[in-house]
N, C-alpha and C positions, 0 to 999 in steps of 0.2 A: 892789463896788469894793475893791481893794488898795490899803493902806496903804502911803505911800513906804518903812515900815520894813519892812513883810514881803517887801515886792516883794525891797530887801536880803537879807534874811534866803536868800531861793526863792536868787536869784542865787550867794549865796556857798555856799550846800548843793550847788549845782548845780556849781560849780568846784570841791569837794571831792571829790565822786561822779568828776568825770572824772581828777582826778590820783589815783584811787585805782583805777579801773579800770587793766590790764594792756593795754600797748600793743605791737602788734606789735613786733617786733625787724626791725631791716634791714641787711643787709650795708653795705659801703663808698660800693656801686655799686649802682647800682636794680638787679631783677632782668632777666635776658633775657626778650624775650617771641619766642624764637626758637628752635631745636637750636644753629645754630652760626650767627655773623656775623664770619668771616674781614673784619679790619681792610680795608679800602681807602685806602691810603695816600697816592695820589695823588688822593682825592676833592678836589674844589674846595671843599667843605663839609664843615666839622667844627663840629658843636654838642653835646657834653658827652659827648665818642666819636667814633668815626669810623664812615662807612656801610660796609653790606659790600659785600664784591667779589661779582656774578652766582655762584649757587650753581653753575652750569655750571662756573665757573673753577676751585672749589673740587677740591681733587686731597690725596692721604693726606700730599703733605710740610708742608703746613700746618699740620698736628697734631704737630708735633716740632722738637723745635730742639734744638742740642750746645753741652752746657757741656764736654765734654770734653779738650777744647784747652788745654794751656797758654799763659800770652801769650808775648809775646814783646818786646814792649816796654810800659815801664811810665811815667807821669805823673811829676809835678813832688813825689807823693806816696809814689811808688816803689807803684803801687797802677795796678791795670789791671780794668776792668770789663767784663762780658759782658752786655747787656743783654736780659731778656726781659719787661719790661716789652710793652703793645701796639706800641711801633714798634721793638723787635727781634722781637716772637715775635706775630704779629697773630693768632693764635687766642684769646690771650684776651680780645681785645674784647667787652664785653658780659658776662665769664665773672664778674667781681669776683674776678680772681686774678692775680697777676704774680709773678715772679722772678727772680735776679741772680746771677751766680756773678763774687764779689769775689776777687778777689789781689791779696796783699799782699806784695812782697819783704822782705828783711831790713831789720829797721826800717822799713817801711814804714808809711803808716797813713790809714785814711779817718777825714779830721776832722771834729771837731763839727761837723753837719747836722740838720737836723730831714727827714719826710715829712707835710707838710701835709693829705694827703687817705689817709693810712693806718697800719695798725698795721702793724709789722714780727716776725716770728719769722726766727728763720735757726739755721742749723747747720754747726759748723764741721766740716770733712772735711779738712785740712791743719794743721800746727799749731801753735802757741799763738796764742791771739789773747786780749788784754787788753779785751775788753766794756765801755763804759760809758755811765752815761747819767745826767742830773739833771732830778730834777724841778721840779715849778712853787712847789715852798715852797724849792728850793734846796739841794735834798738829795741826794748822791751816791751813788749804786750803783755796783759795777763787781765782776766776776771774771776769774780766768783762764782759760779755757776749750781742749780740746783735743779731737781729733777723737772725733764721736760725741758732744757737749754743744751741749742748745740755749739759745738767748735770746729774750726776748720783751722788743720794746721798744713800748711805748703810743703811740699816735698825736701826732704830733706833737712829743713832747717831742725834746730836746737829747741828743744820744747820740753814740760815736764808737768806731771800733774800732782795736787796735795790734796791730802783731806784736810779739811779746815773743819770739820763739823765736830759734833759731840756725838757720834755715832758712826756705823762702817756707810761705807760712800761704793756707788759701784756704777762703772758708766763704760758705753760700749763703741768703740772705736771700729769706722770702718773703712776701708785701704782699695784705690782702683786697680788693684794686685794682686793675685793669687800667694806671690810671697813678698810681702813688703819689708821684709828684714831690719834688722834692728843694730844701731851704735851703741855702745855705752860707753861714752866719754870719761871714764876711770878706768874702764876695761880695756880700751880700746888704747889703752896712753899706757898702764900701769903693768898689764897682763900678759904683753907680748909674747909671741916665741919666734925666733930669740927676740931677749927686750930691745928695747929701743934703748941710744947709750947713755949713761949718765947726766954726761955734758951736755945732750940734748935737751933732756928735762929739764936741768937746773936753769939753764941760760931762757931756755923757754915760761918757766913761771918766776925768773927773776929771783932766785935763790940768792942770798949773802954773797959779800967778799969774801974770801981765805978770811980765818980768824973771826969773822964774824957770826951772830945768829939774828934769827927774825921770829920777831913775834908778829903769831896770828890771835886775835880774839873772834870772840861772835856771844851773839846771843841769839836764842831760842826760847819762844814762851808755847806753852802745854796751855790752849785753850781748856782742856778736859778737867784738870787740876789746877785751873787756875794761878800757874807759878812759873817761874822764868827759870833758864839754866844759863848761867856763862860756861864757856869754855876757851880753852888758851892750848898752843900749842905749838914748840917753838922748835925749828929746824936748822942746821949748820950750815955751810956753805955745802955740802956735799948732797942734802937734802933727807941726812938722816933727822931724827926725831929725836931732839934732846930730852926733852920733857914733854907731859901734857899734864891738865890738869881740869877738873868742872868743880862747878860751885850751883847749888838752885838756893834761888830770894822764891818771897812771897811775890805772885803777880803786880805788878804796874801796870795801866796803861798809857804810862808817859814814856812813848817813844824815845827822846831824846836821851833821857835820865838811865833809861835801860842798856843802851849804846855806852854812855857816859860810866854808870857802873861795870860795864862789862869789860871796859877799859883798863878802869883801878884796879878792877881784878887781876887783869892778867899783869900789869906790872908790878903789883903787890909780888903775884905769883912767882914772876920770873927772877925776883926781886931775892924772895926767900928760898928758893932753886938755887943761888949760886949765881946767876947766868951773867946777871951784869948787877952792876949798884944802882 
């Protein structure tokens, strides 16, 4: 017979042995147990994938899809996407593989988003694009990147891309995922249904006390046109919008002074608003 302590002892030797044995590695996506499973997109049933279409129906344009295209119109981001993801490009259903070909007009930019079920690499083919992304201790990366430069961003984390050029920027992301899904950290926080409550947000981005307001400033400069924008924009404790307001100077390249001016502005602004003295 075993003692309650050896029995311990067997146990915890036992759970050492397994976290020290080598565990297979796995893609994003379980593996195929197929050659090919062309998406079917009007299946009545989707459980973690979509069923394929009759290999009869299967024909050579399924295996190809054209990022070649320029857009031709572009979002509220000045940013236009080509999806190949599984329900633009259905061959890669099952593959554990997807990709995107992003455009970006001047000044354009996809903003902070996470991909919840993938890693992303991409490369840009058009150019300048501003890369960046932070991690989970809160720590910032970013480069400039130009055509023929790749980026690898980690699953999930907080990332966003800019055109920084003087012309459209276009660069092609791709996912160990059939559908690597997408965050938008304004959508995801602002858009709810039902919303998220009040008192949630306010307390969360540090909104005023009762009776108070807060001023936000920033500034932005337009590489293209060479000239800077303040903007200000001041919210109550409830985290309505009292006011806002922009102002554009003639370009600077003195960082500081820009920051500095964009400053006066807004208290100038909030100044002649009423808001406070």
């Amino acid at each position: 017979m075993y003692s309650s302590s050896a029995s311990l002892f067997e146990l915890l030797c036992g759970l050492i042995v397994l976290l020290l044995l080598p565990f297979p590695s796995h893609a994003s996506d379980p593996d195929p147990l197929q050659d090919v499973c062309i998406a079917d997109l009007n299946a009545p049933i989707s459980i973690n994938g979509f069923p394929c279409k009759p290999a009869s129906e299967v024909t050579s344009d399924d295996f190809f899809t054209d990022f070649s295209k320029n857009p031709t119109t572009f979002d509220v981001f000045k940013r236009a996407v080509t999806l190949g993801d599984v329900s633009g490009f259905p061959a890669v259903n099952t593959q554990g593989v997807s990709l995107f070909r992003i455009d970006l007009d001047v000044g354009g930019i996809n903003p902070p988003h996470t991909h919840p079920r993938g890693t992303e690499a991409g490369i840009v083919t058009r150019g300048k694009v501003l890369v960046g992304l932070v991690t989970t201790n809160n720590t910032f990366f970013s480069k400039v990147l130009t055509p023929g430069m790749v980026f690898l961003i980690p699953r999930a984390l907080i990332h966003f891309q800019l055109n920084v050029g003087k012309g459209p920027a276009t660069f092609i992301p791709i996912f160990n995922t059939q559908n690597p899904g997408v965050s938008d950290s304004l959508t995801t926080l602002f858009d709810t249904t039902p919303p998220i409550p009040n008192e949630v947000l306010t307390k969360s981005f540090r909104l005023p006390l009762v009776g108070w307001v807060k001023l936000s400033v920033d500034a932005a400069v337009d590489l293209a046109r060479g000239a800077v924008g303040y903007g200000a924009v001041v919210p109550n404790h409830e985290g309505l919008v009292m006011a806002t307001g922009t102002f554009h100077v003639v370009f600077s390249d003195e960082v500081d002074i820009t920051e500095a001016e964009s400053l006066r502005f807004g208290l100038q602004f909030a100044s002649a608003a009423g808001l406070f003295c």
